[in-house]
N, C-alpha and C positions, 0 to 999 in steps of 0.2 A: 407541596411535595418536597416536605425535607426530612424522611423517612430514610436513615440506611439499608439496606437490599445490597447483602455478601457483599456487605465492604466498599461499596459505591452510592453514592447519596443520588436522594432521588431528582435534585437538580443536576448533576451530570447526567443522569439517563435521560431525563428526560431534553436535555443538550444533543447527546447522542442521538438518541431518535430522530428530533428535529431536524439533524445534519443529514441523515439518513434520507431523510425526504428530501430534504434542499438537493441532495446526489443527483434525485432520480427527474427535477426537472432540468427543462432544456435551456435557451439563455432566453430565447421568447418565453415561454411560460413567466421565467421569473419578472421577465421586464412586465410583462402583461400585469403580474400581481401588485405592479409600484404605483400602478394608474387605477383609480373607480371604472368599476364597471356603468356607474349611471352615477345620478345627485348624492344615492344614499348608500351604495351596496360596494363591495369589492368585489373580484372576480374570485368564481368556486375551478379547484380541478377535481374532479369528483375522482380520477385514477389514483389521487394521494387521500382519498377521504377529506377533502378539503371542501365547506361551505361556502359560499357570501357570507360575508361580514357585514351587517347589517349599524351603520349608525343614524344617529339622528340628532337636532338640535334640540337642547336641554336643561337650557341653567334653571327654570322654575317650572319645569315638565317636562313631559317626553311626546314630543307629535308624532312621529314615525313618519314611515315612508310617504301620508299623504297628509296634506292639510285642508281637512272634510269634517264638517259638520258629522257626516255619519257615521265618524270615528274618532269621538270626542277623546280627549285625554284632558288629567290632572291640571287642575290650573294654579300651581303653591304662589306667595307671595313672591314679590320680587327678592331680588340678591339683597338689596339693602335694606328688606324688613328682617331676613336672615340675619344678616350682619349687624344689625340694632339689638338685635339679644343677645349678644356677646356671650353668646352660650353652645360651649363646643359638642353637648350632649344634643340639643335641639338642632345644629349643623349637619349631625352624622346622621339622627332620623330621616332629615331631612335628604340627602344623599338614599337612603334603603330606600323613602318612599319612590324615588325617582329611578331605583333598579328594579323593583317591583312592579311600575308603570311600566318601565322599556320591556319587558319581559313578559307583558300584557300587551303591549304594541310590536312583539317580535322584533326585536330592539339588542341591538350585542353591546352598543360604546354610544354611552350619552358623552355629547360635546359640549362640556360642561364640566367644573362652574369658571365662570369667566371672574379673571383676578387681577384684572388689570388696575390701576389707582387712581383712587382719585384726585387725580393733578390738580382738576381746575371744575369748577362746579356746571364749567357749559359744557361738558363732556354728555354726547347725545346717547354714550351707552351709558351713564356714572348708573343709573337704576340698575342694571344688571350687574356690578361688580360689589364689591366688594365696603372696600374700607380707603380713608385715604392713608391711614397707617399700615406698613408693612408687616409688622409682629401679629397686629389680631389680625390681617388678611390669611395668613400663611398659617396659622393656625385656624381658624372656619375653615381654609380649604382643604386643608389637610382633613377635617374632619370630617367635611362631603364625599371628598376621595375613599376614605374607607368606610363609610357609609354606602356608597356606591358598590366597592368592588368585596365588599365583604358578601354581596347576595351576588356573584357571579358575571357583572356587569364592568366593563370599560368604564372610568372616567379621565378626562380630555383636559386637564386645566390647558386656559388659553388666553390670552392669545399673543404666544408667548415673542416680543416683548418689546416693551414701551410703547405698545398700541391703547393709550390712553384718551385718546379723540379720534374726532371723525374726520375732521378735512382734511382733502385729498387723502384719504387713509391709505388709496392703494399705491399713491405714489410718496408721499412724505418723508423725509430723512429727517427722524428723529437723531439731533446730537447732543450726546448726555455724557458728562464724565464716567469715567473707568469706577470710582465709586461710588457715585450716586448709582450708579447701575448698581453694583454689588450691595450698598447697605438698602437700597430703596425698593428699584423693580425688579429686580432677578429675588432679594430678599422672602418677594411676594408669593413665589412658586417653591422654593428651595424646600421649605418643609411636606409638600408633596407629594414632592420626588424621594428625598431623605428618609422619611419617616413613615407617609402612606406608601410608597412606590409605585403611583401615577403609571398605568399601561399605557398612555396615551398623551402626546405632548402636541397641543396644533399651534404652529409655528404662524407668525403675523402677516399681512400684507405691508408694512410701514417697514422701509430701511432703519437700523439701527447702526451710527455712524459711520456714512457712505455704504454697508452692505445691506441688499435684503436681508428680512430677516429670514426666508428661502435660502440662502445662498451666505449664511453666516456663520464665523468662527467660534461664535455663540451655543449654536447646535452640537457643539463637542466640548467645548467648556464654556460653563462649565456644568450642562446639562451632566452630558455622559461622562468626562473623566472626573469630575468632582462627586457630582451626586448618586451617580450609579445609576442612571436611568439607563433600563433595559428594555422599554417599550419602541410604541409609534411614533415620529414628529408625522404627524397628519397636516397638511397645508390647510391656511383656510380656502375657502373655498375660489379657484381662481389664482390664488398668492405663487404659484411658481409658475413661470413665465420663463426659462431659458432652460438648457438641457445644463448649463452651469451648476445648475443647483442640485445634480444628482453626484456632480464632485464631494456634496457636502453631505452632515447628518441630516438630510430632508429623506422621508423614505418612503412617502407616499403623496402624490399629489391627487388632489380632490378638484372636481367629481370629472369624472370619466365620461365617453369613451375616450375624448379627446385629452390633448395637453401637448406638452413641450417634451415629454421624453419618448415612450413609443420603440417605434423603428429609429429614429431616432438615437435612444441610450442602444438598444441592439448594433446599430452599426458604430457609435461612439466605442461602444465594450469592443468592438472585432476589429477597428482601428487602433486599437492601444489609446483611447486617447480617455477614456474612463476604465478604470480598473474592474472586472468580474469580480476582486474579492470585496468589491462596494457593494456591488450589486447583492452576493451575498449577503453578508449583512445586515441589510434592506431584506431582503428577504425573510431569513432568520428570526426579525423582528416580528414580520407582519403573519407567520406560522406561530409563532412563539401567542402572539395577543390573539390569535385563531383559536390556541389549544384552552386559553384561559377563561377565553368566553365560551367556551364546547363547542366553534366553528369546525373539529378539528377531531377525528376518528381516533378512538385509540388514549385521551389526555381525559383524567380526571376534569369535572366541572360542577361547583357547586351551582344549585340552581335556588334562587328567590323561593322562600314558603310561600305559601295565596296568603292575604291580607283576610285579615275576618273584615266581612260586609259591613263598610263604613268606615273602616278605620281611614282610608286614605283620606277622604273629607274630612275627618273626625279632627286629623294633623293637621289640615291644610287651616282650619279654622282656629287650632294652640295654635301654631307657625303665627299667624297672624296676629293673633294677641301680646308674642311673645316680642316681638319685632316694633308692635305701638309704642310711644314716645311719647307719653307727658312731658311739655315743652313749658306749661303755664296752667295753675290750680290754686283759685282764691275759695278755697271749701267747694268749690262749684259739684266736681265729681267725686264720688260717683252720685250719681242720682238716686235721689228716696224713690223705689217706684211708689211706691204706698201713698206718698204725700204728692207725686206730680198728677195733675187733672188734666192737661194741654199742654202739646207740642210742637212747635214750630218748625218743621226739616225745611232746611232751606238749599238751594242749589243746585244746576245741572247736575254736579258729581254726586248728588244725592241719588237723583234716580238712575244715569248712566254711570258709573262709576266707573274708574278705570283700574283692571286688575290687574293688569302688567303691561309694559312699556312696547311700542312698539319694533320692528323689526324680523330678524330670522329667531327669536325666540320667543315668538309670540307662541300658543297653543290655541284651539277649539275647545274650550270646554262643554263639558254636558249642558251645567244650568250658572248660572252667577245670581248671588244673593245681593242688592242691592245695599246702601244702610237706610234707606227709606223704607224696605220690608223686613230687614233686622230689628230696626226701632220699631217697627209695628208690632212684630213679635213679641219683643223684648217689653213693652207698658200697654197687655193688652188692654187695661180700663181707662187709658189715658185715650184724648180724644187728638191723633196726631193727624196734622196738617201739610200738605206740599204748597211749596211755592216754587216756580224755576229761579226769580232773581236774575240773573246775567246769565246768557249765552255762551257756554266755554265751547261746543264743537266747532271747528272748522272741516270743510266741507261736506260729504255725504254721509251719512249714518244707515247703516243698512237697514232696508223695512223690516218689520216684525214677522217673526214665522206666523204666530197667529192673523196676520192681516194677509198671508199669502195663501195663495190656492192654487195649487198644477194644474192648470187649464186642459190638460191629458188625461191626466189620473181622479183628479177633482179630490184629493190629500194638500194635505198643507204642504206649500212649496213652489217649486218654480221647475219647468223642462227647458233643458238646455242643449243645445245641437253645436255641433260642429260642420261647417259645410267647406265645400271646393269653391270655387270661384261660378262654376257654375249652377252653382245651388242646391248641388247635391250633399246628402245627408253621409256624416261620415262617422259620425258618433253621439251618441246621446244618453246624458243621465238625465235621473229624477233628483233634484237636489230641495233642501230642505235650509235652503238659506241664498240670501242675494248678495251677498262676499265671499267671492270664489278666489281660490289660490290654485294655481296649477305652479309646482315648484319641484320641480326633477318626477314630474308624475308621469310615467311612460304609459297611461291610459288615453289622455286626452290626443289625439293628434296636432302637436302644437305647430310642428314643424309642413306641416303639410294641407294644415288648414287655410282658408282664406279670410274665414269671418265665424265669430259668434255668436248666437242667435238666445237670447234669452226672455222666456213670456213667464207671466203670470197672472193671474185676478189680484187685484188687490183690494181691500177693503178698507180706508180711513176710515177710523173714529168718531174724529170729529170731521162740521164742515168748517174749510179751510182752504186758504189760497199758499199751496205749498211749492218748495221750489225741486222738481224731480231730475236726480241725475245720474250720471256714475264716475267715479273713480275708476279711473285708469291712462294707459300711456297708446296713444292710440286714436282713431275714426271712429266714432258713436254714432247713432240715430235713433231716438226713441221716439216709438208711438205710444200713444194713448187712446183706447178706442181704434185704433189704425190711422190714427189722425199724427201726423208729422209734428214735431211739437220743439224738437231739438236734435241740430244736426252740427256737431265739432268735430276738430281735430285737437286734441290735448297732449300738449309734447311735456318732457320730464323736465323738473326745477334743478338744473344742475346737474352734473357729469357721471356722478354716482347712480348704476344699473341697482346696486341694491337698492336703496333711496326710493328710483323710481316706479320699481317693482310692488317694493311694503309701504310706501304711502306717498303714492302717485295724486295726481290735482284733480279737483274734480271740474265736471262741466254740469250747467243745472238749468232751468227754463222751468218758469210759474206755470203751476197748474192747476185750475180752480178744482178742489173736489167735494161733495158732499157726504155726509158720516154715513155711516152703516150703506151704501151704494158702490157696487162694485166696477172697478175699469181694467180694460185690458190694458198689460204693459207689455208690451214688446220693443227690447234694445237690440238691435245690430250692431256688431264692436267689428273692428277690424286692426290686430292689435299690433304696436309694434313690439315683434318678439323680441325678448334680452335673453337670450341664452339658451333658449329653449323652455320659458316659464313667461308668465303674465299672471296677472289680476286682474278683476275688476268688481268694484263694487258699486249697485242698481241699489238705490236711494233717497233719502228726502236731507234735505240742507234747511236748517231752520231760518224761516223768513225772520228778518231783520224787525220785531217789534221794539217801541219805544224801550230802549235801554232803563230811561226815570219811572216809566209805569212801571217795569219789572220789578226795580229797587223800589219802587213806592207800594207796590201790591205787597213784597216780602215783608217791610217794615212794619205795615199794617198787621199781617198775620202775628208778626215776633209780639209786636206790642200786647196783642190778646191772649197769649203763653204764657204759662208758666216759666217756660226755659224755651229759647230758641238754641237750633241746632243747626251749625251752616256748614255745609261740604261746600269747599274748594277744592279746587286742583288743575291740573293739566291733563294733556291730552294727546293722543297719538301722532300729532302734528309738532307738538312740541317735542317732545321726548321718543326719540327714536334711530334706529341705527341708521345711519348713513348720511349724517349731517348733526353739526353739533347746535347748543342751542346758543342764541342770538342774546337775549335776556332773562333775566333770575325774576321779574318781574308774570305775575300771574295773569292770567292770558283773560280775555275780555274784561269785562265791569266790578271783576268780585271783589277788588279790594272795595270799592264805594260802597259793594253790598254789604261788605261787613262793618262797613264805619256807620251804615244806615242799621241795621241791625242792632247791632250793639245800643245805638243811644236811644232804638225805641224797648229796649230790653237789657239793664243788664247781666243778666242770666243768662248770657250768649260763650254758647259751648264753639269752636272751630274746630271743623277734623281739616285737616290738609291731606287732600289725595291725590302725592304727589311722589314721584320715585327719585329727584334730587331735589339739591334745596332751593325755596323760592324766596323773595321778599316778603316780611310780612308788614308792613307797617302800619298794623294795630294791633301790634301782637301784646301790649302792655295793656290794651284796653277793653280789650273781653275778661270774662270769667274762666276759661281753660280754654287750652290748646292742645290739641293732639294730634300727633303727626301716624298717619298709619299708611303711606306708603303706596304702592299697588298691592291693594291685601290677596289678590287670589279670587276662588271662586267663592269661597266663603268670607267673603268682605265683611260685608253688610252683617252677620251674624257674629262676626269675630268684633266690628263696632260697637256693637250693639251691646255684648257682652262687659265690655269695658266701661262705660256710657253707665249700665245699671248696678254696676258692683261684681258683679257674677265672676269676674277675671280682674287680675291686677295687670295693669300695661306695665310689659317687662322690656321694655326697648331702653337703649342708652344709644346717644348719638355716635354712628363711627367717623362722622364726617362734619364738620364745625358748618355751622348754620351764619351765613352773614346777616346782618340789619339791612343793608344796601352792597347791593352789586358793586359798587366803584370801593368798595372798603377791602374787598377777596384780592389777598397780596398777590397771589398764583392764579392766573384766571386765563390768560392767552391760548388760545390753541391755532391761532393764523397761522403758517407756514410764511414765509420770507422768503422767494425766490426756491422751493419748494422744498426749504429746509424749515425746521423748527427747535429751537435750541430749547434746552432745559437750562436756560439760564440761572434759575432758585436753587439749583444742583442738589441740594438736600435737606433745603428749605419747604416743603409743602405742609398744607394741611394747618395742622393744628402749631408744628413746628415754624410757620411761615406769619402765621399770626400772633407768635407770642413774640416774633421778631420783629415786628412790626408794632406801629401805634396803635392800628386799629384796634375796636372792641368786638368778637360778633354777638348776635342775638344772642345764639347757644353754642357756647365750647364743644369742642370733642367727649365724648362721654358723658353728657347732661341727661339726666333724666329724671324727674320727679317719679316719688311712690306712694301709693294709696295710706302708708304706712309709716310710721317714725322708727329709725334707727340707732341705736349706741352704740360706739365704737370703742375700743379701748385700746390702750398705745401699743402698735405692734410688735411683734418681737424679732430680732433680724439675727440668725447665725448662719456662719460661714460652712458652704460646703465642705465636709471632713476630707475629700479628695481636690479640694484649693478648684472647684470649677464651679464659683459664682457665690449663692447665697441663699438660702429658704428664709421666706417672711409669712411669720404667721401672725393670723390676723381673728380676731374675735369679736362676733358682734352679735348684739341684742335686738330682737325687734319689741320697738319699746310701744306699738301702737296695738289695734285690736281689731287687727285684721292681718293673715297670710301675706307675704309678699316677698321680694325677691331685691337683693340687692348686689351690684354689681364693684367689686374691689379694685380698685386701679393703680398701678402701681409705676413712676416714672422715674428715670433717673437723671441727673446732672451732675457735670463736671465744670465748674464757672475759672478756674484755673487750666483747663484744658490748652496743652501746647500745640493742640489742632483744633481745626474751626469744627464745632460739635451743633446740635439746635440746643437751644437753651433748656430744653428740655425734649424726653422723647419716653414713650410706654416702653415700657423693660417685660413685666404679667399680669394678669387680670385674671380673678376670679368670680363665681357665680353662685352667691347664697340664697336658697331658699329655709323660710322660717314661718312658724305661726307665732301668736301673740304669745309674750313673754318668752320665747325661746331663745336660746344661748347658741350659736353655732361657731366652729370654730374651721377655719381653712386653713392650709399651708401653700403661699405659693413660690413655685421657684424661679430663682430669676438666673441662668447662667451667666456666664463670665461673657460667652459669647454674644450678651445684651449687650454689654457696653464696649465690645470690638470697634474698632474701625477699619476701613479699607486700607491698605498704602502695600499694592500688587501681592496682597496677602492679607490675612485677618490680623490686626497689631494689637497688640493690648498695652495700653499707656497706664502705669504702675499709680497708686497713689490714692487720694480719698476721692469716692463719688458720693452725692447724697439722695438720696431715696427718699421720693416722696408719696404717703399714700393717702387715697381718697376714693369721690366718684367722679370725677370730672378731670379733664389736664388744668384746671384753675382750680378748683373744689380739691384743696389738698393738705388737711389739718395736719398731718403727722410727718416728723422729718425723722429721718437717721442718718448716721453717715455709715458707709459699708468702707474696706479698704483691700485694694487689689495689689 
């Protein structure tokens, strides 16, 4: 809207308007609008033509207001396959398909994408964010953001700031210098708000030196007076906790009806002791991001085109190719399909794979393509083989819709009741899956029920002495047959209600069954409520067989293959919001599986499926390596594609990969007496290793290609208006095949009269090429790269030297630039 109309732009009017309405409410109305109406909605005044504001959580789909199997959504890779393509075109796709999804789920403001850094690699969000450098975090997310809001849609960077781990996250005092803040984690959001203009800002639960970050001078600068943010600070969910915080730029707290302001801010405002023209303001904001999403009568709104049929899958399965990470390639890949006979798939993650981390950003999907039915796909003449090898789940895994039947309906599935205390029926679906989420669902009676009741038929496969239970926080009793079989009480691991809620303990009791022979199950929960939400998931827990038989069945299979293929990774237990993780090391038997493996084969491919980094230590001694992350719903097909040629894996590391855990300089996230200092100040990541002795496995920006490159010496001139530098760069692809190469470009100053990292990424560009092709990029590097903080941006005069390549070590060409 920046149309003139007689002399007045159309952002004044439409200012003017906006005022216009803010007139005609009363001081309740307004305050009513600062609080959710429930988990996911704000409150409508239909007398102003005013809607609900509908959000949801986001960063690798959009679930909406319920999280139900029967209303599947998008499942995209995680943030860090994202951020491994270091590619700001696939970033912004990626952004439309997620305003596309929300606007198919009735969806105004995805809460998303999360940007927070990566400190320390036991960070239990690191899979959902980003990068642990600042420059390409802040560019990907700039490029989500107008990906997003270019089809009509809110996006939410969050969570804003220094919320980099889990413990004690809601009570934490993070303390961090005045400019590691500025050059590192405010760095992370700044181009955003700058350059996208972010509608939406959701402010942290962790203090930011001694203040909340609710309740901070943060929220106005230098958010608002520096950047010109003109949106939401949305709290996260719970994060404001005193009527203090409406003194500040917090201008909505989440989720409603409840909270800390209310009646409340109304009689604070009629006291004098919070100002009406705050409240305004607040206000202003939350009409203003109403009118943008078309919450709001009367305001222009663009609305998302429909997706031609498939294309969202279509992305989710590029996304995922784009984001793989050749880590290690002795000719291994891609595979001749023509010349392979036998295949070896080896690994739990093989057949259950994990497509995104867990947590409140988890999604339902429709269907998930495993890489055990990708590679089936993918070498239909080959004769491929499963073996499990080592045990990655911990505790329940939900049964199979195919193995369930609604003992009601006689459909695949399970009936679920909500009763009183006396036994009376208060609600009931037909549900089509045994992992239930109720999380701000105002259908279920959470509040007012006594117990849940959930049956089914089940039908095992095989016969087998299985161990049957459920996941959750709370009183259980399962029958079998009507036969009592398991009766706990399962309380939560630690203080954290999120935590408890997304991946709560399980409880389980053996139960002999026979294949194709059907039993009743009926579980009794009786739960304890966190806030008005529970889970539970009715499941099997894999019995504990001989570990050396697993490893020894696998090795067998490898040795009879052509080429073995082993999936590792982690798992929902490991990786997930509400606790960070313990160790870098991979969870049950798999490293032995793969040193067994490898030396009865070796022609042994490893995908790692994992969303941060783990230990690999045989990673020198297979035949290729490749990291693909939590791929999404299209995993297993976006493997697969890799694996055979068909795609070139376009990932480069954003995040340095260790050999050994005790080598990662920055690794802490304990809190100290319920502080947590950012001692490294401006030391992390890739910056923190090159200051250090260590070596890791793989640098920041590592990634092999299908294909050979030529570079030739680049060329460096000075901005004509003296702000910074263009380097252009020229490269050949000298192999015989497409591929994609990533240009990386860092700077240092080793005469520096401030303490600098000895190196840091200044711009990075993204070439794509076919065989014998010449391309040529320019990239720009501002003045503002090589800034530093001192209560202002300072620029120290004199020579830096630019160095470019693929890697922060991988860096043939020097120049020197002078400022």
């Amino acid at each position: 809207m920046t149309s003139e109309q007689g002399g007045v732009s159309a952002v004044a009017l439409e200012d003017r308007r906006l005022r216009d309405l803010l007139g005609k409410l009363t001081l309740e109305e307004k305050a009513l609008l600062l609080t959710g109406r429930n988990f996911w909605t704000t409150w409508p005044i239909e007398r102003i033509g005013l809607r609900a504001i509908v959000v949801s959580d986001g960063p690798s789909g959009v679930r909406g207001e319920l999280w139900d199997e029967r209303s599947p959504s998008l499942n995209l890779p995680s943030a860090t396959a994202l951020s491994s393509s270091w590619d700001l075109t696939v970033a912004e796709r990626y952004g439309e398909a997620c305003a596309v999804e929300a606007r198919r789920k009735g969806v105004d403001v995805v809460l998303g994408p999360t940007i927070n850094l990566h400190r320390s690699p036991l960070g239990g969000r690191h899979f959902e964010s980003f990068s642990e450098d600042p420059l390409l975090t802040s560019e990907l997310a700039a490029a989500f953001v107008r990906g997003v809001q270019r089809n009509g849609v809110g996006a939410t960077p969050k969570h804003y700031v220094a919320n980099d781990s889990e413990t004690d996250r809601f009570t934490v005092d993070v303390v961090v210098s005045e400019r590691t803040l500025r050059e590192l984690y405010l760095l992370a959001f700044e181009k955003s708000i700058t350059e996208a203009r972010a509608w939406v800002v959701m402010s942290a639960y962790n203090s930011v030196n001694g203040a909340r970050a609710t309740e901070n001078v943060l929220l106005e600068t230098p958010l608002n007076s520096e950047w010109g943010f003109d949106g939401v600070v949305v709290s996260d969910w719970g994060a404001v906790r005193s009527l203090d915080s409406a003194r500040y730029a917090q201008d909505l707290t989440m989720p409603g009806p409840g909270g800390p302001w209310g009646q409340a801010l109304i009689d604070a405002v009629r006291a004098g002791e919070v100002s009406e023209e705050d409240v305004d303001r607040k206000v202003l904001r939350i009409l203003l991001l109403a009118a943008r999403v078309g919450a709001l009568d009367g305001f222009d709104h663009v609305p998302p085109p429909p997706p031609p049929t498939g294309a969202a899958e279509a992305f989710a399965r590029e996304a995922a190719v784009e984001g793989s990470v050749l880590l290690r390639n002795t000719d291994l890949l891609p595979i001749d399909v023509s010349k392979t006979h036998k295949i070896a798939v080896i690994g739990h993650n093989a057949q259950d794979a994990r497509t995104q981390g867990g947590g409140s950003a988890t999604v339902v999907p429709e269907y998930v393509v495993s890489p055990l039915e990708g590679i089936r796909d993918a070498f239909p003449d080959a004769d491929v083989t499963y073996s499990l090898g080592a045990i990655v789940q911990e505790g329940v895994a939900p049964l199979r819709l195919s193995s369930m039947r609604n003992p009601v309906t006689g459909a695949e599935g399970a009936r679920v009741r909500f009763l009183d205390w006396q036994g009376n029926e208060l609600y009931t679906e037909d549900r089509q899956a045994s992992s239930l989420f109720y999380f701000g669902d105002d259908t279920a009676p959470l509040s007012t029920a006594a117990r849940l009741e959930f049956t089914t038929l089940y039908t095992p496969e095989e016969t087998d002495t299985v161990l049957l239970g459920f996941a959750s926080v709370g009183r259980g009793r399962i029958y079998v047959n009507e036969v009592l079989i398991l009766e706990e009480t399962s309380l939560p691991i630690g203080d954290d209600l999120g935590a408890a809620l997304l991946s709560p303990p399980s409880a389980t009791a053996p139960v002999a069954l026979q294949g194709g022979v059907s039993v009743s199950i009926r579980v009794e929960f009786e739960p304890s409520r966190l806030s008005g939400s529970m889970s539970i998931t009715v499941g099997v827990q894999p019995v504990q067989t001989d570990p050396e038989e697993l490893i020894a069945e696998a090795a067998r299979a490898a040795a009879e293959a052509d080429i073995a293929v082993v999936v590792v990774g982690t798992n929902a237990a490991v990786e997930s919001e509400g606790y960070d993780r313990t160790s870098l090391a991979l969870p049950g038997n798999q490293d032995a599986l793969v040193d067994a493996v490898r030396r009865a084969n070796a022609n042994t491919v490893v995908i790692v499926n994992a969303g941060a980094p783990v230990e690999m230590p045989w990673r020198e001694d297979v035949g290729a390596v490749l990291l693909t992350y939590f791929g999404g719903q299209e995993y297993g097909n976006a493997v697969a594609d890799v694996l055979a040629g068909v795609a070139e894996p376009g990932g480069r590391l954003p995040t340095t990969w260790p050999a050994r855990q005790s080598d990662v300089p920055v690794i802490n996230v304990e809190p100290q007496d319920g502080v947590l200092r950012y001692e490294e100040d401006i030391h992390i990541g890739y910056r923190a290793w090159l200051k250090s002795d260590a070596v890791p496995a793989y640098p920041f920006g590592h990634g092999l290609s299908y294909t050979e490159w030529l570079t030739a010496s680049p060329q460096v001139q000075p901005d004509p208006a003296g702000d910074g530098w263009t380097v252009t760069v020229t490269t050949t692809n000298a192999g015989h095949r497409a591929g994609k190469n990533v240009i990386q470009i860092y700077a240092e100053k080793p005469d520096s009269v401030v303490e600098r990292p000895a190196r840091w990424l200044v711009g990075f560009a993204t070439l794509r090429a076919d065989p014998g092709e010449t391309r040529t990029t320019q990239v720009r590097v501002p003045a503002r790269a090589v800034a530093h903080w001192n209560s202002g941006w300072s620029y120290e005069s004199g020579d830096y030297t630019l160095r470019i390549g693929t890697s922060s070590t991988d860096l043939p060409f020097t120049t020197t630039v002078t400022l």
